[in-house]
C-alpha positions as CSV (number, residue, x, y, z in Angstrom):
1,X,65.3,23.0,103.9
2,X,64.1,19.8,101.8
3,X,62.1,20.0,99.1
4,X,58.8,18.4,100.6
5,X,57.7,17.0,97.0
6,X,61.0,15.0,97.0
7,X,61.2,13.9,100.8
8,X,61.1,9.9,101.1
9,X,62.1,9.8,97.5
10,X,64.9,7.5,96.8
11,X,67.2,9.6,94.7
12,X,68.9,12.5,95.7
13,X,67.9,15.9,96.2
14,X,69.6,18.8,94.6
15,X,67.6,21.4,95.5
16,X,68.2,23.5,98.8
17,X,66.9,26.5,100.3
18,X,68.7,28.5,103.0
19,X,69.3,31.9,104.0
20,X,72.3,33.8,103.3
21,X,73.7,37.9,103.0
22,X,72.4,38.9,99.6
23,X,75.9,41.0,98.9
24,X,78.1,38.2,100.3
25,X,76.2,35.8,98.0
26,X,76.9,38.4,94.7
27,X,80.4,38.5,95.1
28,X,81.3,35.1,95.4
29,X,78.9,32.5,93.9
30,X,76.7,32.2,90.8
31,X,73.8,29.4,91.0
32,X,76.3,26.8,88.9
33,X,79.4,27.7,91.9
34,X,76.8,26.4,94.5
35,X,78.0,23.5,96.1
36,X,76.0,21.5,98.9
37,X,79.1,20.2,100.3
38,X,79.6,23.9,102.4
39,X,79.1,23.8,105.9
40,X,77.9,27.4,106.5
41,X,76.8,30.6,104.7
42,X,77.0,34.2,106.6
43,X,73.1,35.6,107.5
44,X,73.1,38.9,108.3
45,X,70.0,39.7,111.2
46,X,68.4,43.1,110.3
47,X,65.6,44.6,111.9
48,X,63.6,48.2,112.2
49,X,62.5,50.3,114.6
50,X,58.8,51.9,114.7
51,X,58.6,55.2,114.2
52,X,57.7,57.4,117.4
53,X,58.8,60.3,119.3
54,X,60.9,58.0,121.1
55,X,63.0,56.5,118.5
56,X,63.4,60.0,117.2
57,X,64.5,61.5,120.2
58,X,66.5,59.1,120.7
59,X,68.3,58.5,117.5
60,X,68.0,62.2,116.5
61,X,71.9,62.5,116.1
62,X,72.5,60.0,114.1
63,X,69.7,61.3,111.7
64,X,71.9,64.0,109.9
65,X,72.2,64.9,106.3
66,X,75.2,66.3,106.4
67,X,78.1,64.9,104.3
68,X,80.2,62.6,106.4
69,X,84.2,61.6,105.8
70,X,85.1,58.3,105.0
71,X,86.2,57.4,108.0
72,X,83.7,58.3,110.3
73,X,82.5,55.3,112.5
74,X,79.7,57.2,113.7
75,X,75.8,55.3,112.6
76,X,73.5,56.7,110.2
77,X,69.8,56.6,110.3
78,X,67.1,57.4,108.4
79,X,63.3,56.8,107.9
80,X,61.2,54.6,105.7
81,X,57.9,55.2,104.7
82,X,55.7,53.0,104.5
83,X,55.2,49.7,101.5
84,X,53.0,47.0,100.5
85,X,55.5,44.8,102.9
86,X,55.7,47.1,105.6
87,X,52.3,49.5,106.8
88,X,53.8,51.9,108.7
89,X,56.7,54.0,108.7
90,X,60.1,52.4,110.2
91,X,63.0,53.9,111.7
92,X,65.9,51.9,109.7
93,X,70.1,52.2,111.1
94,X,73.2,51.3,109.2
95,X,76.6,51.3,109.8
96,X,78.7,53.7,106.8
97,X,80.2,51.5,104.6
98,X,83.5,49.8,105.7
99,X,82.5,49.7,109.3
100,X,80.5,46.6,111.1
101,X,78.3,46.4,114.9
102,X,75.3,47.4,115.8
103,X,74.3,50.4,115.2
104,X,71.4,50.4,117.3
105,X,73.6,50.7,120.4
106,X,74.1,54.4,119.3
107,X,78.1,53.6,119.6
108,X,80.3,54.0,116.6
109,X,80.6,51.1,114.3
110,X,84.1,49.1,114.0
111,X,86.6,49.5,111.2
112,X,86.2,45.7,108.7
113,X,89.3,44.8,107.6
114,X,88.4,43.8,103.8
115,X,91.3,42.5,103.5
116,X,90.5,38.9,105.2
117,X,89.0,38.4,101.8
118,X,91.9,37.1,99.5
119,X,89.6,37.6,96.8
120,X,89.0,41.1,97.9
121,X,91.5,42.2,94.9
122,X,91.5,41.3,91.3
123,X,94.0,40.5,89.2
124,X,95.8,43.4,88.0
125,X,96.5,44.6,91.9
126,X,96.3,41.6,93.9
127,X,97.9,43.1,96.8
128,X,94.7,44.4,99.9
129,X,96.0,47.2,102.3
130,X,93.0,48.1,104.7
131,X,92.9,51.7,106.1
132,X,90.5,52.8,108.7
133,X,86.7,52.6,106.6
134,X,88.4,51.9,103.5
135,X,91.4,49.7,102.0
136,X,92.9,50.0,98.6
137,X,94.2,47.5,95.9
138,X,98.2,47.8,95.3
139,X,100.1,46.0,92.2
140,X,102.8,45.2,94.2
141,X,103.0,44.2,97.9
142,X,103.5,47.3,100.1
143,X,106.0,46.6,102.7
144,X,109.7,46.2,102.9
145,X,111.8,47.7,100.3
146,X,108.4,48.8,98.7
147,X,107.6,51.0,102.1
148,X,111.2,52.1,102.5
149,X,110.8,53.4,98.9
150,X,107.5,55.0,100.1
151,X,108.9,56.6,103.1
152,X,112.4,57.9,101.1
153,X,109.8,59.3,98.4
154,X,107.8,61.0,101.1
155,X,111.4,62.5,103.2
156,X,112.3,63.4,99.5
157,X,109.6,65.4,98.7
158,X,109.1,67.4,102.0
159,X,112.9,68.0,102.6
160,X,112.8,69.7,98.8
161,X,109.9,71.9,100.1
162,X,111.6,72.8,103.1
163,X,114.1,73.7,100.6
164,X,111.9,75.5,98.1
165,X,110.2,77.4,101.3
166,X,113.5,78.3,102.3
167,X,114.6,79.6,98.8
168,X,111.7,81.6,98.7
169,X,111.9,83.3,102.3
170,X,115.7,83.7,101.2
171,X,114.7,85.8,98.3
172,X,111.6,87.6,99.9
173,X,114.4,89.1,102.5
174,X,117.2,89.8,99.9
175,X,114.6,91.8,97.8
176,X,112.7,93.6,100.8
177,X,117.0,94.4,102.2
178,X,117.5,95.9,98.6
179,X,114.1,97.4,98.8
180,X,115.1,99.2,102.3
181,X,118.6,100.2,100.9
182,X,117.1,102.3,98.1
183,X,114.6,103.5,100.3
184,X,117.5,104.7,102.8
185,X,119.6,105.7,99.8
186,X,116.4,108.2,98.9
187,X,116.0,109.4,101.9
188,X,119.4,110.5,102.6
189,X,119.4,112.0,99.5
190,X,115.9,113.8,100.1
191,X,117.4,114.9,103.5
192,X,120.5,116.7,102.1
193,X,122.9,113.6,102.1
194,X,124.6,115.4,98.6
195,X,124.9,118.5,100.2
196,X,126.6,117.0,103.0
197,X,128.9,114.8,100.8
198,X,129.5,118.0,99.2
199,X,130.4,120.0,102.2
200,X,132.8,117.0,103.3
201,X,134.3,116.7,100.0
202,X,135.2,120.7,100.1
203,X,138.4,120.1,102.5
204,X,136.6,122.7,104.5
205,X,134.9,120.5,106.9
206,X,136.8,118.3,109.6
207,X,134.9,114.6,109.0
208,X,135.7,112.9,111.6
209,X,134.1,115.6,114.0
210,X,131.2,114.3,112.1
211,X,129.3,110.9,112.9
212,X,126.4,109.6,110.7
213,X,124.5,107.2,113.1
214,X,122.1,104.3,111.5
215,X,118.7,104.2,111.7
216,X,118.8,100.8,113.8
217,X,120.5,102.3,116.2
218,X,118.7,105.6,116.9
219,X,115.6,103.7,117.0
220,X,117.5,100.6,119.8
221,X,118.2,103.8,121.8
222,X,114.8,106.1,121.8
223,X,112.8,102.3,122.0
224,X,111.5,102.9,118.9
225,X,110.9,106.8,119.6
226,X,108.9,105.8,122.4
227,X,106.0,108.6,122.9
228,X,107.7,108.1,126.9
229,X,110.9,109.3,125.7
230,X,109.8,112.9,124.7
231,X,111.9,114.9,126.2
232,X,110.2,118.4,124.6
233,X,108.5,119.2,120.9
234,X,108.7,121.8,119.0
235,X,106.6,123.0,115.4
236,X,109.6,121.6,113.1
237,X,109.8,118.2,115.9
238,X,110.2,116.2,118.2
239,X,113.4,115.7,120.8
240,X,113.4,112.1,122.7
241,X,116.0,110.8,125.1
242,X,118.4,108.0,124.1
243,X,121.1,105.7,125.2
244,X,123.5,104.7,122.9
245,X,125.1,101.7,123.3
246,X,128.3,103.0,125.0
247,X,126.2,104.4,127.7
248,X,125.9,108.0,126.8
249,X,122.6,109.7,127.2
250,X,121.6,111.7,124.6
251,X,119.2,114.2,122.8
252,X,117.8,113.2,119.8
253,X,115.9,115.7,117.5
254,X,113.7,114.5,114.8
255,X,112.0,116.5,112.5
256,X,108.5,116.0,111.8
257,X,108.3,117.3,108.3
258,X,111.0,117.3,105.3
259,X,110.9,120.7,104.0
260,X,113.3,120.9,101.3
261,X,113.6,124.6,101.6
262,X,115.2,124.0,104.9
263,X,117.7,121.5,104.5
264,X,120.3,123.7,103.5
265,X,120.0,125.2,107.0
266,X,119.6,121.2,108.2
267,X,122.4,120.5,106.3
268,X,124.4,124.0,108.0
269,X,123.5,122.9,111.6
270,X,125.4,119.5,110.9
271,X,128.4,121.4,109.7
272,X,128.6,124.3,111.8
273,X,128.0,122.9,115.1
274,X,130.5,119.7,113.9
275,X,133.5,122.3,113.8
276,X,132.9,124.0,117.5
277,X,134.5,122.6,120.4
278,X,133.5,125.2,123.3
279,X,132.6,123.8,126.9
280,X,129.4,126.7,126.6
281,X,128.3,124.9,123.2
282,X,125.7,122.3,122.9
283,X,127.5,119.3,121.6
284,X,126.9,117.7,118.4
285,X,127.6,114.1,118.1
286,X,126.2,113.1,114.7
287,X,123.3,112.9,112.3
288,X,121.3,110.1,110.4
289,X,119.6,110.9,107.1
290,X,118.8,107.7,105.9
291,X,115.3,108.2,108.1
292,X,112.0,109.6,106.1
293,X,113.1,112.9,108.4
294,X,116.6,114.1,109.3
295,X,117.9,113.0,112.6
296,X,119.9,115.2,114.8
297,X,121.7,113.7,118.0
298,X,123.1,115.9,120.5
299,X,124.6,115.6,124.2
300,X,121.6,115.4,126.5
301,X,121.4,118.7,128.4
302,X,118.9,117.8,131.7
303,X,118.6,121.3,133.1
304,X,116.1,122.8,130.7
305,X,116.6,126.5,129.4
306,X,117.5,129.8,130.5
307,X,113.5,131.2,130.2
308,X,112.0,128.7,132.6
309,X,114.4,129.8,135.3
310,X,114.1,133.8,134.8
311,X,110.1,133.7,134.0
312,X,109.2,130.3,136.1
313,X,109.2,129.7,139.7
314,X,112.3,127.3,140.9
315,X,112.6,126.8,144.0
316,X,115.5,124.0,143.3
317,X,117.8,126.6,141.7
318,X,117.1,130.0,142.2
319,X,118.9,132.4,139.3
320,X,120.9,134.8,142.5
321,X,122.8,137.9,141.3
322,X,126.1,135.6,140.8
323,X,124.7,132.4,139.3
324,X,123.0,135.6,136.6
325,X,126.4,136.9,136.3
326,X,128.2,133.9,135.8
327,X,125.8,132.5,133.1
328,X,125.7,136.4,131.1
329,X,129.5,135.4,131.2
330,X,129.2,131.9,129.5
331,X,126.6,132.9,127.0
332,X,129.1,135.8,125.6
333,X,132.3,133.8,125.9
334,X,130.3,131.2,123.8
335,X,129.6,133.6,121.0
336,X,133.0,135.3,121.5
337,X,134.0,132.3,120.6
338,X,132.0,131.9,117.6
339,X,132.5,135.1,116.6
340,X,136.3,135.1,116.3
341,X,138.0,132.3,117.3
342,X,136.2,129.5,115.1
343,X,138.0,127.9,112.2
344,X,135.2,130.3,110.1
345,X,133.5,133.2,111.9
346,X,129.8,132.1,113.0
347,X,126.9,133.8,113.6
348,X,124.3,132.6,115.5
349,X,121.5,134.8,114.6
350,X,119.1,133.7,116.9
351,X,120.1,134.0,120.6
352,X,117.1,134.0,123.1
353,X,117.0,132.5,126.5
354,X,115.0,129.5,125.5
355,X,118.2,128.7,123.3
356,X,120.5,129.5,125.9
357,X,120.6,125.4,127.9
358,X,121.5,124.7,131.6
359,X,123.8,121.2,131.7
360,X,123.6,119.0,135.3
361,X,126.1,121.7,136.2
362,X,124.2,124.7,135.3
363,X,126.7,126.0,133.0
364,X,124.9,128.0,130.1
365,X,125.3,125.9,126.7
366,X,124.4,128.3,123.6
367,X,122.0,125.5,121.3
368,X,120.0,125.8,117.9
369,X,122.3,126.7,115.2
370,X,119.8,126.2,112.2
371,X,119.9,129.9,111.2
372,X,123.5,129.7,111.9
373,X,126.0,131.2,109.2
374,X,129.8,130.7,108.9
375,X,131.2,133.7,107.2
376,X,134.8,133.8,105.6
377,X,137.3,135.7,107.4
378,X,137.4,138.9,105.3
379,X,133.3,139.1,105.4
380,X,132.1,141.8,107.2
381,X,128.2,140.8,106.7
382,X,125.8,138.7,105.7
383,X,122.6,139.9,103.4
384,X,119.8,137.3,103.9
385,X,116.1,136.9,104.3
386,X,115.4,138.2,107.5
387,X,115.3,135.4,110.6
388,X,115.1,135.6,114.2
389,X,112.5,136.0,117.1
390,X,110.3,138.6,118.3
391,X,112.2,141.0,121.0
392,X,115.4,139.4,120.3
393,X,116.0,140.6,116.5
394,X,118.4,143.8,115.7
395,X,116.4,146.5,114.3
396,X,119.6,147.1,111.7
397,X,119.5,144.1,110.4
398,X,115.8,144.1,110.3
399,X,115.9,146.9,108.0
400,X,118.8,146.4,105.8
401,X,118.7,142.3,105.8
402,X,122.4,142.9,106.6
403,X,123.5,140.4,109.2
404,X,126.4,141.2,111.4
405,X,128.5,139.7,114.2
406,X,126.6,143.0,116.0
407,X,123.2,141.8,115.6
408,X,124.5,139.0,118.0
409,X,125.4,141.5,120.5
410,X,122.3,143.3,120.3
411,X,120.2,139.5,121.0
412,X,122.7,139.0,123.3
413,X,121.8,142.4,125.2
414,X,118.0,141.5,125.2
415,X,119.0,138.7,126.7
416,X,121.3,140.1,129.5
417,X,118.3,142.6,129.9
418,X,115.7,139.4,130.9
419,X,118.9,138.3,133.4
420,X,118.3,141.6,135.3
421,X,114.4,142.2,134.7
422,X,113.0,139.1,134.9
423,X,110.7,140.2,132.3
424,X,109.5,138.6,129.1
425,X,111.2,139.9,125.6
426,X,107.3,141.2,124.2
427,X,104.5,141.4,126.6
428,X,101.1,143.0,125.8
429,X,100.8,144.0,129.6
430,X,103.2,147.0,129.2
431,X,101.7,150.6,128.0
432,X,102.4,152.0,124.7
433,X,104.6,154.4,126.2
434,X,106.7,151.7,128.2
435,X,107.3,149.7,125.1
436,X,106.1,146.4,124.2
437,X,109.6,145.5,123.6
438,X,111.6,144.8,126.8
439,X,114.3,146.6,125.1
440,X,112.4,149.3,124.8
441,X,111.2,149.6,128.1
442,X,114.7,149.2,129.7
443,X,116.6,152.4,127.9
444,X,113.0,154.2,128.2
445,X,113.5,153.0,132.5
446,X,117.4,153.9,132.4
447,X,116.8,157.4,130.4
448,X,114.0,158.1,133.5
449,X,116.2,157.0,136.1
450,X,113.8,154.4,137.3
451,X,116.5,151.4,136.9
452,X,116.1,149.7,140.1
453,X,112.2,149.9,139.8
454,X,112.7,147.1,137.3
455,X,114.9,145.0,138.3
456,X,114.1,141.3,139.7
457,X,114.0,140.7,143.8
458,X,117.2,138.7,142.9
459,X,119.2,140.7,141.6
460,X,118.6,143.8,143.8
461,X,119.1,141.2,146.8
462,X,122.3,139.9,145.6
463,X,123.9,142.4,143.5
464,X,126.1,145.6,144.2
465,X,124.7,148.8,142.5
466,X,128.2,149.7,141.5
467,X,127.9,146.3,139.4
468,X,124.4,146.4,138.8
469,X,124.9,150.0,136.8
470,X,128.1,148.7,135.1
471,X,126.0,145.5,134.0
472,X,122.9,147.6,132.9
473,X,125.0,150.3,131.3
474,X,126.7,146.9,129.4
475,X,123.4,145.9,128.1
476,X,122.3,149.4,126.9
477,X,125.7,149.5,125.0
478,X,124.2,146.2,123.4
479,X,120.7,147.6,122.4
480,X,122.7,150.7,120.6
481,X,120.1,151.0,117.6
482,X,123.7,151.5,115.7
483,X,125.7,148.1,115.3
484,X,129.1,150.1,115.2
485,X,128.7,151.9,118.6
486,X,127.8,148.3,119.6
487,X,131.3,146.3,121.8
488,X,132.7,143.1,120.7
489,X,131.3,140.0,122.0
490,X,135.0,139.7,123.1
491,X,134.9,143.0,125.0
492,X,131.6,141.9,126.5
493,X,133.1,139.2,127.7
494,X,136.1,141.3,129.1
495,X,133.5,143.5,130.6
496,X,131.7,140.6,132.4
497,X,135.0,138.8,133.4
498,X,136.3,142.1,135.5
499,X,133.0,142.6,137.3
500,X,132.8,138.7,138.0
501,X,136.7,139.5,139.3
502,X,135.6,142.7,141.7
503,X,132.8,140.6,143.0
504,X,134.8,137.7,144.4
505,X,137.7,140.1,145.6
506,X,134.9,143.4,147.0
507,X,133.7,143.5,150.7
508,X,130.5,144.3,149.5
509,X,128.6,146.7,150.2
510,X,124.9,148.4,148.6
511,X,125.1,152.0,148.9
512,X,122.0,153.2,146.0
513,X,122.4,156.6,146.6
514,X,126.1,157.1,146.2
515,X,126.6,155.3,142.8
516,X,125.8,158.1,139.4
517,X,124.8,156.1,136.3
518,X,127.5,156.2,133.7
519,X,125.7,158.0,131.0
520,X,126.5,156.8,127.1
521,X,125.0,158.5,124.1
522,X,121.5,158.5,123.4
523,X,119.4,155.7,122.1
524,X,116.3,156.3,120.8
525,X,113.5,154.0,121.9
526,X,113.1,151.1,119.1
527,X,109.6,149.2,119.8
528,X,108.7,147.4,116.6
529,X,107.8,143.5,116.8
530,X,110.1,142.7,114.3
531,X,109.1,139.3,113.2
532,X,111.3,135.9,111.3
533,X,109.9,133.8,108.6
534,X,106.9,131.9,109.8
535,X,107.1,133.7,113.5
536,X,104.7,135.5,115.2
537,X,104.2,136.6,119.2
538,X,102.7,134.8,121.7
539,X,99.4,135.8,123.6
540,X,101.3,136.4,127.0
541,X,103.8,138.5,125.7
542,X,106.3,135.7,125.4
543,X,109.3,134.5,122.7
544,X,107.5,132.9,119.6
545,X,108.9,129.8,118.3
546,X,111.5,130.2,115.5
547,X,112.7,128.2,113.0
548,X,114.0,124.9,114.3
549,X,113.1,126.0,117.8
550,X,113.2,122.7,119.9
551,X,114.0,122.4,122.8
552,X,117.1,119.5,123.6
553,X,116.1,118.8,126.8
554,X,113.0,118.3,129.2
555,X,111.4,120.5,131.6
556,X,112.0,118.6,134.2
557,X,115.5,116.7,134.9
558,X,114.8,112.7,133.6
């Protein structure tokens, strides 16, 4: 635009105005750079928006305060009140810095590539790089051996923290691996480990007989002692079924407490049971102690115990007169067994018909040595705190603590006593003068003649009463109140092997009336609930739990 004061003059004119972006015209020229001589100078059009409820519904998005990234395309708005230039509010939208368009359209802006400008840069880092809303200044070029520098620097510095991640994993498991060691190496010392070591280390022990499982694997075969596995549970724990990894099911017992009073008998049960082979012996295949609680693992007996089938109803297997007979015959040559053919003598001194197991066979297996006491050879008795279970417990040895291989025999006879009755060990139902002890109650019956008034259905149904006397008579011998006019688990077994013998070979036969009973001395009656450490009787007359009463098997076949 001319200079109308000068227009038709003759000399030149110098003086120009024009329109042109203020921050375009600040960056590049000062009033002396000016020349005429350019052709064009960038204008940038800007306009405003009255303010109204439709320009701020409409541009209400774009109106936020909230801090935006760098890189965000997205317009910004905001309003103007009111000057001396403009008399009224305006509604005024930008693009963010780095980003060109029209931000009126309400789309986002476009990325400027400042780096067109070759001035962009100064001196000292001539070299422009844009980035998306931004670019940055470099000294030297960036590309080439520059960007393969770059890119090794940057493969560099994330392989070494691969690396130092890896390092540090690597030493998080060596030190939680040590960490579980020492934990195992306390537990299997908390759980009798020494006393085990010292048992091996006696030359008394057979080891190999003698397996100590991991915990990994007990835990691979019970699925993590899956509450599905639980196969029974008892007040000292809990028995799950497990597969090992050769196949074989078994019965695993885990304690749920460590009692360090009773790992000496933990520690016994290991040993003893170790050292028997006997078909009509549960099976002990190792032990794990590196577990917060010893671990017991057994064969895996399916057939429940002996007290379901006498006091239950099973229709499956009923307990006739010779499957009775047959088991009374395991259960003695079992503890005939223990009792003098062992490496060391054993005494049980806690048979009861819930210890007495039934395999897939039915053949009895004697279980639950934790009382259990190996004797040397010489040793006529043991003298001991008393232990035991309610009905079951020899009234010598409950008065002089003295434990003999006869206090088996007299369990044994309460239990061959249940084989014929039926009945439950203690039960509340009977009168004083009966007895509340079945043992009491059967010599008080046999003394009155009233034998066969007693008996279970089965056994009257199945049974000769030439062998049902010599059977009964048997047991009374085995409730003698005096241990030495008690037989021999050996001459039980004798006993029980010839009438087995006549019954296969007799005709038959039940003539009640014919048959005398064979009289032996007097027995007094003996009805005291004698009682074991931490043991008391149930409300329906039945066997209390005992010490490291549970069950290796379910009550139902799996």
């Amino acid at each position: 635009i001319e200079d109308d004061d000068r227009r038709g003059r003759e000399d030149t004119c110098n003086n120009y105005a024009f329109l042109v972006d203020q921050e375009w015209f600040r960056k590049n020229f000062t009033a002396s750079d000016f020349s005429h001589n350019m052709d064009s100078v960038p204008v940038v059009l800007d306009w405003s928006l009255g303010v109204d409820n439709t320009a701020v519904a409409v541009f209400h998005r774009f109106m936020s305060n909230d801090s935006r990234a760098y890189d965000d395309p997205k317009p910004y708005c905001e309003i103007l009140n009111a000057t001396s230039t403009y008399t009224r509010q305006r509604l005024v939208c930008h693009c963010p810095p780095g980003f060109e368009g029209n931000p009126y359209l309400r789309n986002p802006c476009h990325d400027i590539d400042e780096c067109t400008d070759q001035n962009r840069c100064g001196p000292g880092t001539p070299h422009c790089m844009n980035y998306y809303g931004t670019y940055t200044c470099y000294r030297h070029r960036v590309g080439g051996k520059t960007k393969i520098k770059l890119i090794l620097i940057g493969l560099g510095a994330g392989v070494g923290l691969l690396l130092l991640l890896l390092g540090a994993w690597w030493v998080h498991e060596v030190l939680k691996k040590r960490k579980r060691i020492k934990r195992k190496e306390f537990f299997f010392k908390r759980n009798g480990g020494l006393l085990l070591e010292q048992q091996l280390s006696s030359g008394e022990v057979n080891v190999e007989k003698i397996k100590l499982f991991k915990s990994k694997e007990l835990e691979k075969s019970t699925d993590n002692f899956n509450t599905d596995r639980i196969l029974g549970q008892g007040g000292q724990g809990t028995v799950y079924k497990g597969m090992l990894a050769d196949g074989r099911i078994v019965a695993v017992k885990k304690s749920k407490i460590v009692d360090e009073s009773q790992l000496s008998d933990f520690i016994n049960e290991v040993v003893i049971l170790s050292q028997i082979n006997h078909r009509n012996v549960v099976q002990l295949l190792g032990c794990c102690l590196e577990t917060e609680v010893p671990i017991l693992v057994y064969e895996f007996i399916p057939n429940g115990n002996l007290s379901q089938y006498i006091h239950g109803q099973n229709e499956e297997f009923p307990l006739t007169w010779e499957v009775r007979l047959r088991i009374a015959k395991e259960i003695a040559g079992a503890l005939s067994y223990l009792h003098a053919s062992a490496a060391f003598p054993i005494y049980h001194r806690d048979i009861k018909s819930t210890n007495i197991l039934l395999d897939a066979k039915y053949r009895a297996k004697v279980a639950d040595f934790g009382t259990s006491r190996s004797v040397a050879i010489d040793q006529t008795h043991l003298t001991t705190l008393v232990h035991g279970t309610f009905g079951y417990l020899d009234p010598e040895y409950f008065q002089s603590s003295q434990f003999t291989e006869k206090s088996d025999v007299y369990s044994f006879g309460v239990v061959l006593v249940e084989l014929l009755t039926g009945q439950k060990p203690i039960s509340f139902r009977r009168s004083q003068e009966e007895g509340k002890s079945l043992a009491t109650y059967f010599i008080i019956s046999m003394q009155l003649d009233r034998l066969f008034e007693i008996l279970d259905a089965q056994v009257v149904k199945g049974g000769s009463k030439e062998d049902i006397i010599l059977i009964a008579n048997l047991a009374r011998r085995c409730l003698n109140l005096s241990g030495r006019k008690r037989p021999t688990m050996r001459e039980v077994t004798a006993e029980l092997e010839g009438i087995q013998m006549s019954e296969k070979t007799s005709n038959g036969g039940q003539n009640y009336e014919e048959v005398e009973f064979v009289r032996t001395d007097s027995i007094e009656p003996w009805d005291v609930a004698s009682s074991s450490t931490g043991t008391r009787p149930s409300l329906d007359g039945g066997p209390s739990s005992s010490l490291h009463e549970i069950p290796l098997l379910p009550y139902k076949s799996w």
